[in-house]
C-alpha positions as CSV (number, residue, x, y, z in Angstrom):
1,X,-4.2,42.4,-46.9
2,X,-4.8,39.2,-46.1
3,X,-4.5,39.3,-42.8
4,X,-7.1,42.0,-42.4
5,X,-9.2,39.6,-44.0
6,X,-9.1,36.8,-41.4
7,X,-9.5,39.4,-38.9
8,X,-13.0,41.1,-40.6
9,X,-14.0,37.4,-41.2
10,X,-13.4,36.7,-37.1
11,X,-14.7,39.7,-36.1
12,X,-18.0,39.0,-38.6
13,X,-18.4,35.0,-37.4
14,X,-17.8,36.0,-33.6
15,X,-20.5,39.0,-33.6
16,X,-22.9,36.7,-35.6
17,X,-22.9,33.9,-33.4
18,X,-22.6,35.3,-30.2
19,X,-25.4,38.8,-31.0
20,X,-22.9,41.4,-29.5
21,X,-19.8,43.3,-28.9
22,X,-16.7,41.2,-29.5
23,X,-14.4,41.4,-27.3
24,X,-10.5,41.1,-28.1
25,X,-9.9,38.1,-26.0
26,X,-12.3,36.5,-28.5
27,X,-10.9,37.6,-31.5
28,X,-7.3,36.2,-29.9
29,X,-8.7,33.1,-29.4
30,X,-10.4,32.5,-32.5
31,X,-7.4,33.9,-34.2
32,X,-4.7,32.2,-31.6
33,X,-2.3,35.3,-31.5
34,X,-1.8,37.6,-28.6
35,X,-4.2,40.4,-27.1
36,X,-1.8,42.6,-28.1
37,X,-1.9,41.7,-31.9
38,X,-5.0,42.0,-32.0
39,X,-5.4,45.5,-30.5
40,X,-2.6,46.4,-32.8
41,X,-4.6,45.4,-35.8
42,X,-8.0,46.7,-34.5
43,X,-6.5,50.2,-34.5
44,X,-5.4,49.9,-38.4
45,X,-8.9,48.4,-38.8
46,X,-10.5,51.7,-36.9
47,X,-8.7,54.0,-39.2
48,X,-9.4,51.6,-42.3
49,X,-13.1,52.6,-41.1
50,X,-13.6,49.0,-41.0
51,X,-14.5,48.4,-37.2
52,X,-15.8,50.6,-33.8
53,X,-13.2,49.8,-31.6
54,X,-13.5,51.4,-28.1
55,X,-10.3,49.9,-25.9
56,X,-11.8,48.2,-22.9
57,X,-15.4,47.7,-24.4
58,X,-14.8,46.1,-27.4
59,X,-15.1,46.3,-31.3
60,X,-17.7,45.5,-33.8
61,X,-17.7,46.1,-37.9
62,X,-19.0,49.0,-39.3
63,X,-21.4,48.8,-42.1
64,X,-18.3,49.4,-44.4
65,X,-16.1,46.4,-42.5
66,X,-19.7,43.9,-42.7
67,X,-19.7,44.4,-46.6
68,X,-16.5,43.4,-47.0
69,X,-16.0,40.9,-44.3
70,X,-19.3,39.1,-46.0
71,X,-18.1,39.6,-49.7
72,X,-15.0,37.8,-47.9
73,X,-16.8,35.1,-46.5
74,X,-18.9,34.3,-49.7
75,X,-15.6,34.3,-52.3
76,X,-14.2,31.9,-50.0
77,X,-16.9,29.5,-49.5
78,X,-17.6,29.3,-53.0
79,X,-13.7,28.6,-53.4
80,X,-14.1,25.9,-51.1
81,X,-17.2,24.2,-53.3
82,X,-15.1,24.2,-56.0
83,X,-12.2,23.1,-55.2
């Protein structure tokens, strides 16, 4: 599961920062794996219902995939404080 954390938490940062539809390229990058990985792992996020992914267009969280990448996010910055 973890790694379908770090890829909610990418996919959350990226649409946050940039106001749109991530693109798998960014995800790669962010991540530094391969396109490929990353459209592998979209698809098990589409059926997880955590992300729209449209192949060629790009992805973005679903309301489901935004709760949980942000409950994500806040567990591990509070970690972080207190570690």
């Amino acid at each position: 599961m973890e790694r379908v954390e770090e890829y909610l938490e990418a996919i959350l940062d990226i649409q946050n920062q940039e106001k749109r539809i991530v693109r798998t390229s960014d995800i790669a990058k962010r991540l530094n794996v391969k396109p490929s990985s990353v459209t592998e792992m979209l698809l098990k996020l589409r059926d997880m219902g955590y992300v729209e992914y449209i192949p060629y267009r790009g992805e973005m969280l679903t309301e489901k995939g935004r709760e949980i990448a942000e409950r994500i996010k806040k567990y591990y910055i509070g970690k972080t404080k207190f570690n």
